[in-house]
Backbone bond lengths (Angstrom), bond angles and torsions (degrees), N, CA, C in turn:
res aa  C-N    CA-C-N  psi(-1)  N-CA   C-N-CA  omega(-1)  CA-C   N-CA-C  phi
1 X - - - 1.463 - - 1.523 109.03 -
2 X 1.053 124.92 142.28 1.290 139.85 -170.84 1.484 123.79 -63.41
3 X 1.359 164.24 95.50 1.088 166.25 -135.59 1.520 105.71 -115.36
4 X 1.040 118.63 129.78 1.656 135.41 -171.66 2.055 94.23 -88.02
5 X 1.864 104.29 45.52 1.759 86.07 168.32 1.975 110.37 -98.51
6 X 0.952 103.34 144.20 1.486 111.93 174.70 1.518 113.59 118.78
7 X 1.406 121.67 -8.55 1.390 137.08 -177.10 1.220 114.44 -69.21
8 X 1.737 125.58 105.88 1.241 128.99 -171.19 1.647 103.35 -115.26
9 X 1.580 76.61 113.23 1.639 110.46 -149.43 1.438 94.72 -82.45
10 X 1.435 135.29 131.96 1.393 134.85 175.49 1.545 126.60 -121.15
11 X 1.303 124.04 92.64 1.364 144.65 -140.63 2.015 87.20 -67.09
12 X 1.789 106.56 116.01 1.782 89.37 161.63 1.319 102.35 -100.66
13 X 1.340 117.53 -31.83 1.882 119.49 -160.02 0.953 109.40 -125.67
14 X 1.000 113.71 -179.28 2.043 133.76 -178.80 1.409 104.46 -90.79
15 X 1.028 111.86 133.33 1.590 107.59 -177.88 1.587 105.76 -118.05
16 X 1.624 149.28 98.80 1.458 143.54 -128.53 1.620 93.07 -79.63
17 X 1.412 118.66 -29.76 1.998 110.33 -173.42 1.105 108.83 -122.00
18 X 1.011 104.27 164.11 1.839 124.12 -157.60 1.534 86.69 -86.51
19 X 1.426 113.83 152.57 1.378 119.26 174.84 1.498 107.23 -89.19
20 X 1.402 110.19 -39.56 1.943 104.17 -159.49 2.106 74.11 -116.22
21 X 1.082 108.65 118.35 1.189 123.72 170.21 1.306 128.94 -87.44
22 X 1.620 136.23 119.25 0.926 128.95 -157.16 1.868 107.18 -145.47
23 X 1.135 130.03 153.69 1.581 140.46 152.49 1.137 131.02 -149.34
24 X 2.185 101.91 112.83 0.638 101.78 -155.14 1.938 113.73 -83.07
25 X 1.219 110.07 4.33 1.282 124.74 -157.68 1.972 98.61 -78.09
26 X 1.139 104.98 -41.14 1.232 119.68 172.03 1.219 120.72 -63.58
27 X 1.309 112.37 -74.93 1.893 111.96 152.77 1.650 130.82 -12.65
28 X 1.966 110.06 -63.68 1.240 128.45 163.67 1.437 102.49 -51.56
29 X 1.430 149.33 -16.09 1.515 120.67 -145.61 1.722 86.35 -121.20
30 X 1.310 117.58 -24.10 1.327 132.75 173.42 1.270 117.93 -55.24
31 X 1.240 93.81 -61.10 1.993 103.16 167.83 1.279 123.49 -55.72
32 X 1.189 108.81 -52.89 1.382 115.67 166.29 1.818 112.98 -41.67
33 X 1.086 106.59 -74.71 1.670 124.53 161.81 1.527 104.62 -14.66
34 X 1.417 115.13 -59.81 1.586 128.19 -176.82 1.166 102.98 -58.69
35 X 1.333 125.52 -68.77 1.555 137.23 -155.72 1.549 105.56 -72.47
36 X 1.321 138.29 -30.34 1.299 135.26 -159.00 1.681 119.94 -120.93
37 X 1.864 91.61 -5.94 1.586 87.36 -176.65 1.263 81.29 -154.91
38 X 1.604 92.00 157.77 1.485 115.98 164.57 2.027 116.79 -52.01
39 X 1.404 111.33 92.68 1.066 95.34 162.60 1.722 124.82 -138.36
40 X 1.489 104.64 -170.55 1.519 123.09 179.22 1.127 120.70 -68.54
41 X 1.151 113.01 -43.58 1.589 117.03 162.94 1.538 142.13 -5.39
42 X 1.303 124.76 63.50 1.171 100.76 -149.63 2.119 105.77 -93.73
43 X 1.208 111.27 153.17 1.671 110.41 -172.46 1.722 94.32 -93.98
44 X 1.796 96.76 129.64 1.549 96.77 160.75 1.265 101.28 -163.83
45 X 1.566 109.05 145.86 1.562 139.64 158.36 1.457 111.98 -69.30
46 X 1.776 96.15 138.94 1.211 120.66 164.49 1.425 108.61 -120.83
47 X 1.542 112.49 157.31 1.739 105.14 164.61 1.329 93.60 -121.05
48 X 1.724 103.97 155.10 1.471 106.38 149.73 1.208 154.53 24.45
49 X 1.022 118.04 86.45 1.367 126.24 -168.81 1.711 132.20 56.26
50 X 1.713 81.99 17.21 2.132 106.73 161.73 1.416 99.64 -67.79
51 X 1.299 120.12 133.34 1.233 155.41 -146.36 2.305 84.81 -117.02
52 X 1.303 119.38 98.55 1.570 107.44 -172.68 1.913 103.30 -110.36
53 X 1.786 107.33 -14.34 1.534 110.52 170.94 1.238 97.24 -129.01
54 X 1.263 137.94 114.76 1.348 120.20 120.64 1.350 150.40 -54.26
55 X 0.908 106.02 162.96 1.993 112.63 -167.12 1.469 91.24 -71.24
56 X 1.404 110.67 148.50 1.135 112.42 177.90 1.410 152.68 68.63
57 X 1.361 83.52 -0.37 1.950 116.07 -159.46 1.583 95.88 -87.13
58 X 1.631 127.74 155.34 1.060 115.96 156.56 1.790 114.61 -75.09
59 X 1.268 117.49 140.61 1.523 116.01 -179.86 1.710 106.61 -88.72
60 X 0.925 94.17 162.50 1.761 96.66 172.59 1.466 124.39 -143.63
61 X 1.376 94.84 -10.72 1.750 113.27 -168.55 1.204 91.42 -127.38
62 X 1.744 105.33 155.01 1.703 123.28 160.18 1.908 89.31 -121.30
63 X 1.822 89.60 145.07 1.364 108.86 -159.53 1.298 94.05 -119.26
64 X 1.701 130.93 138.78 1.487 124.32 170.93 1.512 83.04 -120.36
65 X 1.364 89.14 163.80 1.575 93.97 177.68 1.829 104.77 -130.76
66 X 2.059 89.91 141.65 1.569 100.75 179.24 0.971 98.36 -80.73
67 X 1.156 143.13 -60.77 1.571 135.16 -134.07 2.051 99.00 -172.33
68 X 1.413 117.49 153.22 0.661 129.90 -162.88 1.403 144.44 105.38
69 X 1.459 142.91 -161.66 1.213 143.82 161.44 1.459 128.36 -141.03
70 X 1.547 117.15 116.54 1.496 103.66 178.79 1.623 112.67 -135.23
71 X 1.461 115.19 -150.41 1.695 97.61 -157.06 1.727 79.70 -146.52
72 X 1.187 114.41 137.25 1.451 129.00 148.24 1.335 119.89 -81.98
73 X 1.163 143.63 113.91 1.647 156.68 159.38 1.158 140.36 -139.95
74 X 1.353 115.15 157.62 1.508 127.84 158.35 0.802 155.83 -115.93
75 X 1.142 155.06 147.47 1.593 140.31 -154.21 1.677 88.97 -122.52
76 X 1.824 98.80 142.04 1.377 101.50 -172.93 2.078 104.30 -98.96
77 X 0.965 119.53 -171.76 1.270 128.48 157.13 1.667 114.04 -22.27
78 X 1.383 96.64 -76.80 1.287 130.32 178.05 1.712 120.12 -51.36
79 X 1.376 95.58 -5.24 1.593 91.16 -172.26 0.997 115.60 99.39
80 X 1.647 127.60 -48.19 1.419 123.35 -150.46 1.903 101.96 -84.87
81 X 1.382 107.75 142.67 1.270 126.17 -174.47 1.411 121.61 -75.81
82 X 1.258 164.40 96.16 1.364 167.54 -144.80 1.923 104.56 -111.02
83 X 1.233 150.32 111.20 1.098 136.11 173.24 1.615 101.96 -92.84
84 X 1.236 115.12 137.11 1.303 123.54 177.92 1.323 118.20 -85.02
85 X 1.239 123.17 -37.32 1.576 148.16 -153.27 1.551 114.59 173.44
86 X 1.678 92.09 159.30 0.891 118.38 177.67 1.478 110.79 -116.86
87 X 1.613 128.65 135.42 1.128 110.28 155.38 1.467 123.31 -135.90
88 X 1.492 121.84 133.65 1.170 124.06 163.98 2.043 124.67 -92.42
89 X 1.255 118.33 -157.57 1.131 121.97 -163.97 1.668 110.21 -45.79
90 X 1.094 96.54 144.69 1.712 103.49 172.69 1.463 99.51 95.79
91 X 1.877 124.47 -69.01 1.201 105.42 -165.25 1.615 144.22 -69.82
92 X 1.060 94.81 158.18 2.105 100.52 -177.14 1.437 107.54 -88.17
93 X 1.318 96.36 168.47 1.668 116.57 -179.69 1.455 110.56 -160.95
94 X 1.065 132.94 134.62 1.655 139.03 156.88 1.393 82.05 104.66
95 X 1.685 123.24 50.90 2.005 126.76 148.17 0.912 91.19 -128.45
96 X 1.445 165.63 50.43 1.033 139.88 87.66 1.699 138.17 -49.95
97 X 1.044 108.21 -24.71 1.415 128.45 156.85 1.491 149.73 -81.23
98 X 1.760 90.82 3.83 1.137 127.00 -156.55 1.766 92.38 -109.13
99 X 1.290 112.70 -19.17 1.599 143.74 -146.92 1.623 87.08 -100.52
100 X 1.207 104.99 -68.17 1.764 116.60 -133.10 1.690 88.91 -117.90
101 X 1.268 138.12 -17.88 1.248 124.51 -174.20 1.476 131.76 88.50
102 X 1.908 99.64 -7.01 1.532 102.80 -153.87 1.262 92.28 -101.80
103 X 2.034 98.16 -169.38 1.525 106.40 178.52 1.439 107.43 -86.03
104 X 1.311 118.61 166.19 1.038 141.19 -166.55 1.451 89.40 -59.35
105 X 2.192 129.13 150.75 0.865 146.97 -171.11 1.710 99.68 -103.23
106 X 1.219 103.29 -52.39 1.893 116.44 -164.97 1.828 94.50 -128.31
107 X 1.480 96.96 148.43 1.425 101.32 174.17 1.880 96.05 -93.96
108 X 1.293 104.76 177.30 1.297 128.21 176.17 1.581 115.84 -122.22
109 X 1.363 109.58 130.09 1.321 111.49 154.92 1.725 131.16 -154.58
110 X 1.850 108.58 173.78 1.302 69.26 -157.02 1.962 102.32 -102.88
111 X 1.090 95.94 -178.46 1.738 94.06 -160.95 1.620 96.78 -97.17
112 X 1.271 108.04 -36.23 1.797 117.63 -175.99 1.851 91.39 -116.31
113 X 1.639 95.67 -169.85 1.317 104.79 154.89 1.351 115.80 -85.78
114 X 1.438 106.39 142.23 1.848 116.83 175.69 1.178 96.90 -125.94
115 X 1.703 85.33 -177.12 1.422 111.78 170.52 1.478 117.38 -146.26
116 X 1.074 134.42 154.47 1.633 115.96 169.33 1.255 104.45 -149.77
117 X 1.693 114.89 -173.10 1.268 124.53 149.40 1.430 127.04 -88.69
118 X 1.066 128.12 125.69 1.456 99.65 -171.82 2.289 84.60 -125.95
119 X 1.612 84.08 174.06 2.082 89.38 -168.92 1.303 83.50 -167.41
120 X 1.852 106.06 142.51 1.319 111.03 -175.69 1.689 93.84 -74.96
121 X 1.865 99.54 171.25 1.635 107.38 179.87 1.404 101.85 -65.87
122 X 1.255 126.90 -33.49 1.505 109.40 -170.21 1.440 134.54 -70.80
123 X 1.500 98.04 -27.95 1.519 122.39 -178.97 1.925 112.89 -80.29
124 X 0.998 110.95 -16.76 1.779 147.95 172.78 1.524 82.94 -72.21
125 X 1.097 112.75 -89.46 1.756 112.54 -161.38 1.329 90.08 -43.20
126 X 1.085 135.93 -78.05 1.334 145.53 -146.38 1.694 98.82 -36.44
127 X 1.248 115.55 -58.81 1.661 133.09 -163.59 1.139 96.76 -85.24
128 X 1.153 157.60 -10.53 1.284 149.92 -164.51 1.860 101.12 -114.22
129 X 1.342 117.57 -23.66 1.349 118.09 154.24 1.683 125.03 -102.93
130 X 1.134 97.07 45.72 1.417 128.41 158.96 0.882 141.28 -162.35
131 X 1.785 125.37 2.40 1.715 140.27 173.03 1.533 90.00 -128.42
132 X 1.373 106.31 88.48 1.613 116.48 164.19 1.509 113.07 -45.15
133 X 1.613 120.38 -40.53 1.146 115.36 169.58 1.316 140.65 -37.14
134 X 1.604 96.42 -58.73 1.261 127.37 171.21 1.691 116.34 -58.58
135 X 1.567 113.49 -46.01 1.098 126.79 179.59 1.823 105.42 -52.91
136 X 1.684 99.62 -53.80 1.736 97.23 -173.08 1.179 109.67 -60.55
137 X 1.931 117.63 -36.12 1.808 109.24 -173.83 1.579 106.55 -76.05
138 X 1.533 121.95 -6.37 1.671 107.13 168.57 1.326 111.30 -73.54
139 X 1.876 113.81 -28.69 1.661 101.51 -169.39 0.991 104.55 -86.73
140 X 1.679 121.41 -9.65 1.888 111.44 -177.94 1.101 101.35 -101.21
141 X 1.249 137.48 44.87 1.423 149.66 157.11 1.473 113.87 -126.29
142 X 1.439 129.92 -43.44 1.190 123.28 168.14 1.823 125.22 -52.33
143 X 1.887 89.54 -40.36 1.380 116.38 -179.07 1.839 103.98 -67.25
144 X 1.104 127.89 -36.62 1.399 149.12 -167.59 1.488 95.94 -70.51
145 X 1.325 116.51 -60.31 1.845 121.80 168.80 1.234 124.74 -69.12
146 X 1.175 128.66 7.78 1.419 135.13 179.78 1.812 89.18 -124.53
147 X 1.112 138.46 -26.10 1.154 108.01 162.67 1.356 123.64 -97.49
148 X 0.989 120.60 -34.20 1.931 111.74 150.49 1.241 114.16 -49.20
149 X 1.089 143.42 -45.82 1.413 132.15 158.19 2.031 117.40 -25.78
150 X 1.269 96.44 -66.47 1.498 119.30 -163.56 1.836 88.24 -66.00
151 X 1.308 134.97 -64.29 1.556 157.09 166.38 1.402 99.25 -13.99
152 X 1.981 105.48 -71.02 1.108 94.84 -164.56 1.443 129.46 -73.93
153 X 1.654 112.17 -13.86 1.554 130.52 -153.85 1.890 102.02 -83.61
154 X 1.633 98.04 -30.45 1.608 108.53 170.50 0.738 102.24 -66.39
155 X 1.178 151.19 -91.12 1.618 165.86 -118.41 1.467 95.90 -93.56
156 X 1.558 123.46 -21.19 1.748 104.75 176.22 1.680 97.55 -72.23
157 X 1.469 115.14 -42.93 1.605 107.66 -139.44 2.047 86.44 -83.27
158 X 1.331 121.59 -20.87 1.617 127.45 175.61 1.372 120.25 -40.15
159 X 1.888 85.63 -54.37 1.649 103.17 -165.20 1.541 125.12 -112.33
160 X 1.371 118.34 153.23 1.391 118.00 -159.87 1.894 97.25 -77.05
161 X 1.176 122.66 174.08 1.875 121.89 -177.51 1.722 115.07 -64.66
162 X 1.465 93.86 -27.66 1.698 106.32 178.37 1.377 113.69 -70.36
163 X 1.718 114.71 -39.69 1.522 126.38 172.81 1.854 92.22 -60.54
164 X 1.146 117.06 -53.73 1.718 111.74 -147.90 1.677 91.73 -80.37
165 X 0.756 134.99 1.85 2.095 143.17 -144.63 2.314 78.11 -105.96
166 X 1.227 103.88 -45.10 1.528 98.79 -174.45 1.367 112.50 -54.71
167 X 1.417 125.91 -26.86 1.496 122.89 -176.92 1.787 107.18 -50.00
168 X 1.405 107.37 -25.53 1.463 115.84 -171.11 1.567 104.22 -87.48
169 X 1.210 126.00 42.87 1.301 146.29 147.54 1.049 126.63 -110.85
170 X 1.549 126.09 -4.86 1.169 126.18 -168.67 1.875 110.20 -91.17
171 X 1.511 103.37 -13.62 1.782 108.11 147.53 1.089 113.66 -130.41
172 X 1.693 96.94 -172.19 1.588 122.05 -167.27 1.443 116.58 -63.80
173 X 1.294 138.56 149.74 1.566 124.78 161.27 1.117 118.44 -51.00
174 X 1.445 134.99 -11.82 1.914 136.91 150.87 0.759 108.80 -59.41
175 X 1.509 149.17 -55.27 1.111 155.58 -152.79 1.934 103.12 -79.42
176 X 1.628 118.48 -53.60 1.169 116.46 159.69 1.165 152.02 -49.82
177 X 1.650 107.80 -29.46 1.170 135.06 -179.61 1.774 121.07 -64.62
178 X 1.740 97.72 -30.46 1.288 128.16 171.44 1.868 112.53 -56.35
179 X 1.229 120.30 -33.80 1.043 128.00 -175.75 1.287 127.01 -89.75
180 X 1.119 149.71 138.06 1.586 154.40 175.56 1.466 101.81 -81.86
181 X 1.789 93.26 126.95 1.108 106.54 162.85 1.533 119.77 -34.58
182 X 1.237 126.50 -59.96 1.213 141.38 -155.07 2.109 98.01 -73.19
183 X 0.972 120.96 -52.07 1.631 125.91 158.93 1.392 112.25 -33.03
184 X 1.441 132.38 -52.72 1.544 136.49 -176.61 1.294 100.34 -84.74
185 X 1.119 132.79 -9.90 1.590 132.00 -174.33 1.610 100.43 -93.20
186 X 1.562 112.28 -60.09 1.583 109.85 174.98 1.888 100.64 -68.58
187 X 1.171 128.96 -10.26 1.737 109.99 -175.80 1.851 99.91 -88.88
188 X 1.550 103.51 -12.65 1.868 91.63 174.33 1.629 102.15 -108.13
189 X 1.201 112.64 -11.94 1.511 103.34 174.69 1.186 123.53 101.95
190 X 1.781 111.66 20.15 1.129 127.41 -167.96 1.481 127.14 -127.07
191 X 1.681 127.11 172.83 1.194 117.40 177.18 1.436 113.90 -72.08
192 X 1.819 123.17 167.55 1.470 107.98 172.99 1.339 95.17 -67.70
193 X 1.771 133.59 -44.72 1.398 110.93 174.63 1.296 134.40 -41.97
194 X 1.296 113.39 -43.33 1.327 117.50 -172.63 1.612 89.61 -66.60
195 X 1.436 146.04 -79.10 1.223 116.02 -159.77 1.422 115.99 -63.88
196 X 1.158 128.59 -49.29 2.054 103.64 -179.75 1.419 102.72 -25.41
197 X 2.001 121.46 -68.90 1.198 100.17 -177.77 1.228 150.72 -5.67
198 X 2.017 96.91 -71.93 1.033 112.21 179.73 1.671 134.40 -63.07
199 X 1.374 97.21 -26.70 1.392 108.43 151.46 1.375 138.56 -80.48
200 X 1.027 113.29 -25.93 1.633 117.25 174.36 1.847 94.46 -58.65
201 X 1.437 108.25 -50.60 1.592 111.63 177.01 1.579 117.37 -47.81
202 X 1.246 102.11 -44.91 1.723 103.61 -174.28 1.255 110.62 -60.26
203 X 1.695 105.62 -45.48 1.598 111.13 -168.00 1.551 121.08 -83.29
204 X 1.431 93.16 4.43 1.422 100.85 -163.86 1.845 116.34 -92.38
């Protein structure tokens, strides 16, 4: 699959949310958690394009992530793939289900090699009604995805693909290079034609 490296990306606008979403405050408080107390936590690696949620799957674990890059998505009826997010260091995945009881909405995978913490849901409840800390960085993370949610859904339907194409300034060309064309194409909602386009235009 084709990789978007060599693309000299030219920032016109402000884009209000981060594309590859990350906290590191959460991450730091985890480790700590690991290193100083007895915990559940358990540390594990993924490589590349390991598939760690599937769609539809029952979940059982909430996953923080050390290091790395992966993709939240779904596949519709139709086949066609939608990426929801991106997440890098710090953020979680598989607490939404932790919430509501259900099956998983979007599978997960990872884009590089990672690593995370991952802890079953039950043992999570357990610690989270007893590390107030922990408890406040789960609600300012749930709260954190419901407003990037709401952030990004304005500002898609506002702005034309060339306005929304600037979020891909917010890293390095290493950091981009990591990603498939075809991933940034389903995360704006578009054809791979339609984005070369839109970039050949920006850069042009």
């Amino acid at each position: 699959m084709q990789r978007n490296d060599g693309i000299n990306f030219k920032a016109r606008t402000y884009v209000p949310y981060p594309m590859i979403r990350t906290n590191i405050e959460l991450k730091e408080y985890i480790i700590d958690i690991t290193k100083y107390k007895n915990s559940d936590f358990v540390r594990i690696g993924y490589k590349a394009s390991d598939k760690i949620i599937e769609q539809g799957s029952r979940v059982k674990n909430i996953y923080i992530m050390i290091e790395g890059l992966i993709k939240c998505f779904l596949i519709e009826e139709s086949g066609k793939e939608f990426v929801q997010e991106f997440f890098g260091t710090g953020e979680l995945f598989g607490e939404l289900e932790i919430v509501n009881g259900s099956t998983s909405l979007c599978a997960v995978e990872a884009i590089t090699d990672i690593e995370v913490f991952k802890i079953k849901h039950e043992k999570f409840l357990k610690l989270i009604e007893k590390d107030k800390k922990l408890n406040r960085l789960y609600i300012n993370a749930l709260i954190s995805k419901i407003y990037y949610k709401g952030t990004r859904h304005s500002y898609n339907q506002l702005h034309t693909l060339e306005e929304k194409l600037s979020s891909l300034s917010q890293f390095d060309e290493n950091t981009r290079s990591k990603i498939h064309k075809q991933d940034l194409a389903s995360y704006f909602g578009v054809s791979i034609r339609s984005l070369n386009r839109a970039l050949r235009k920006l850069n042009g």
